[in-house]
C-alpha positions in Angstrom: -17.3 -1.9 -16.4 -20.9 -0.7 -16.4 -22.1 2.6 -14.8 -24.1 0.5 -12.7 -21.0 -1.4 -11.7 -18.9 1.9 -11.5 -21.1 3.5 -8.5 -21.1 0.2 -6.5 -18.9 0.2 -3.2 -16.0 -2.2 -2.6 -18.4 -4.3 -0.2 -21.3 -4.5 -2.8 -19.2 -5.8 -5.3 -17.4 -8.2 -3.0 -20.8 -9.4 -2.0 -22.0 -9.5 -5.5 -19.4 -12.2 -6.6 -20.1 -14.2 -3.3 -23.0 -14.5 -5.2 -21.5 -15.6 -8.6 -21.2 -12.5 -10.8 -18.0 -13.3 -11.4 -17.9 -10.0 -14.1 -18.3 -7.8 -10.5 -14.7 -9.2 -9.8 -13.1 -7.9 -12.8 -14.5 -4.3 -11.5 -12.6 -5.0 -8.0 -9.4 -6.1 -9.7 -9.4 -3.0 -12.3 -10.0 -0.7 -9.1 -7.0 -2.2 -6.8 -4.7 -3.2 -9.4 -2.8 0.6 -9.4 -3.6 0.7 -5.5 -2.0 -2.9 -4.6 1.0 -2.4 -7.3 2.2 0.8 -5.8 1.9 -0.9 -2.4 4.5 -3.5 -3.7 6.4 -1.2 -4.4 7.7 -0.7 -1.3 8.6 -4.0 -0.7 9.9 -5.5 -4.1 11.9 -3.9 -6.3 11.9 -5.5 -9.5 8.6 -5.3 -11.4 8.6 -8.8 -12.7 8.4 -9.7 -8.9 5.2 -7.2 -8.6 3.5 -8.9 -10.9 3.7 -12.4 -10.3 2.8 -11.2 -7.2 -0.1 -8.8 -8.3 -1.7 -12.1 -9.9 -1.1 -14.6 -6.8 -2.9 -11.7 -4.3 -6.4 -11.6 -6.8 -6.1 -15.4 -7.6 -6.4 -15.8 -3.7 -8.4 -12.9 -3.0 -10.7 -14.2 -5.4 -10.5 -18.1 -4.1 -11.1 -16.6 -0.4 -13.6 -14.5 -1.0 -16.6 -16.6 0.3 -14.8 -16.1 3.5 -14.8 -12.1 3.1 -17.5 -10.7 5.8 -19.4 -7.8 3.4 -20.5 -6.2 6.4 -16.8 -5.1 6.9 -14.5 -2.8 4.8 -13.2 -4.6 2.2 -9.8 -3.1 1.3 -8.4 -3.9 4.6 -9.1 -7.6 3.7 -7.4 -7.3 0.1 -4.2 -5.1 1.5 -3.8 -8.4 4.5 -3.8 -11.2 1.0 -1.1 -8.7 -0.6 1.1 -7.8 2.4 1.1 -10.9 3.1 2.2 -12.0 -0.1 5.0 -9.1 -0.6 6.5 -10.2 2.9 6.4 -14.2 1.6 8.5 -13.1 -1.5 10.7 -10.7 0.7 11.4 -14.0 3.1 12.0 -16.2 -0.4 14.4 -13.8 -1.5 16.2 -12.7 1.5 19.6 -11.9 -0.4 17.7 -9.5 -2.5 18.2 -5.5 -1.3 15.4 -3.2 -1.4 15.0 0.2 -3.1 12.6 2.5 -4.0 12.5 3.2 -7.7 10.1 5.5 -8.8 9.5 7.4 -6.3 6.9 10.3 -8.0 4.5 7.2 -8.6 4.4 6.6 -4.9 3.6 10.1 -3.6 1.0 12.3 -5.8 2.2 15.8 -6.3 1.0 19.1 -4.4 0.1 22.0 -6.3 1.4 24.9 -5.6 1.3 28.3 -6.9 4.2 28.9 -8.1 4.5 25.2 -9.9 8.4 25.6 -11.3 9.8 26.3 -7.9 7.7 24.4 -5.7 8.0 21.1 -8.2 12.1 21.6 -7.5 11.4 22.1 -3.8 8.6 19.0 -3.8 11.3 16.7 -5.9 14.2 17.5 -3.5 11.6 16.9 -0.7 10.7 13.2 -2.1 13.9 12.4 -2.3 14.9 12.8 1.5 12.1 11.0 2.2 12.5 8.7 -0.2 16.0 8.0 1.2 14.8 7.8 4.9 11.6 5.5 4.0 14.6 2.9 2.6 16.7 3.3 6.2 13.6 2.6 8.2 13.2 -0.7 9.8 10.4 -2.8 8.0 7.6 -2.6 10.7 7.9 1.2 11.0 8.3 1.6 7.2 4.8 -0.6 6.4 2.9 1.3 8.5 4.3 4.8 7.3 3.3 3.4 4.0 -0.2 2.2 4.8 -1.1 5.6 6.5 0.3 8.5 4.7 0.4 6.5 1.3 -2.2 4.1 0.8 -4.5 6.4 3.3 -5.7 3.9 5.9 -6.7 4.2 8.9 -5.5 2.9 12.0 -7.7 0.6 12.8 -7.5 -0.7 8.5 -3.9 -1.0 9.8 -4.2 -3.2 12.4 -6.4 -5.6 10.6 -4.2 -5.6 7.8 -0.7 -6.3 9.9 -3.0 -8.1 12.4 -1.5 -5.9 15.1 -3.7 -4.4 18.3 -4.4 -0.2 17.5 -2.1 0.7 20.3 0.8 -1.1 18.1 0.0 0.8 14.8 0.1 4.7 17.1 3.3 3.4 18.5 5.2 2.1 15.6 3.7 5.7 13.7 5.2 8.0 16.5 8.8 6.0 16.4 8.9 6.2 12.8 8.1 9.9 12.7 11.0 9.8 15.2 13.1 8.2 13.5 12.6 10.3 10.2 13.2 13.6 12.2 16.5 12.3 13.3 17.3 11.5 10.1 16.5 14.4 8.3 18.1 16.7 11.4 21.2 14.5 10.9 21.3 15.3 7.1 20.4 19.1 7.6 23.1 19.9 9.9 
């Protein structure tokens, strides 16, 4: 990656292989390759799954992207070609249980300071929530995901789930629910 290439948005580099740089794509796939395997995460269990995956979402991103609009955001676009690849291998392999392995990868620590006893505190905390992402019904668990974890917003949401706003507030607020009344349940 050149520096030029390094300080060049998402949209820019979409936009420049449109064009035909087709180096500017290697520069997209080396910046959402982390971003889009963590995402899998949480819906396929088995890395060998993630990565056949991983290489069907930039074979198609890259095949589709003459019909990317740069004038929009471009991860939004990307995260719709891999959720909706993750949900086709979840339908494929219905008989398959999920879990979340790895969970530290998922979440990036705090710092605290007082590092020992906060790191103890901050593991015990991922793994209640690691336990109640697992028990959450898929369409409050993606969204969970895609807001506090992947950090997009709502409307990002909604175009990737193709869901109207309203539907991404509401499925947040019953999944918060839902979490409190687990982890109320657990604490008493």
């Amino acid at each position: 990656m050149t520096e030029s290439e390094a300080v060049l948005s998402d949209e820019e580099l979409a936009h420049r292989v449109q064009e035909g740089e087709s180096a500017a794509f290697g520069v997209i796939m080396e910046r959402y390759a982390t971003r889009l395997t963590r995402y899998g995460r949480r819906y396929l269990a088995r890395d060998e799954d993630i990565e056949d995956v991983m290489q069907d979402v930039f074979l198609k991103t890259y095949q589709n992207i003459q019909s990317y609009n740069s004038t929009y955001r471009f991860s939004p676009w990307i995260y719709r070609i891999a959720h909706n690849a993750f949900v086709n291998v979840l339908r494929k392999h219905k008989h398959r249980t999920f879990e979340f392995y790895d969970f530290d990868t998922l979440v990036s620590p705090l710092s605290f300071a007082q590092p020992d006893e906060m790191e103890v505190e901050s593991a015990k905390l991922a793994k209640v929530i690691e336990e109640h992402l697992s028990e959450l019904a898929p369409k409050y668990r993606e969204v969970i995901v895609l807001h506090y974890f992947e950090e997009l917003s709502y409307d990002e949401i909604a175009e990737v789930l193709h869901i109207p706003i309203g539907t991404v507030g509401v499925r947040l607020r019953r999944a918060r629910i839902e979490l409190k009344k687990t982890l109320k349940a657990k604490i008493l």
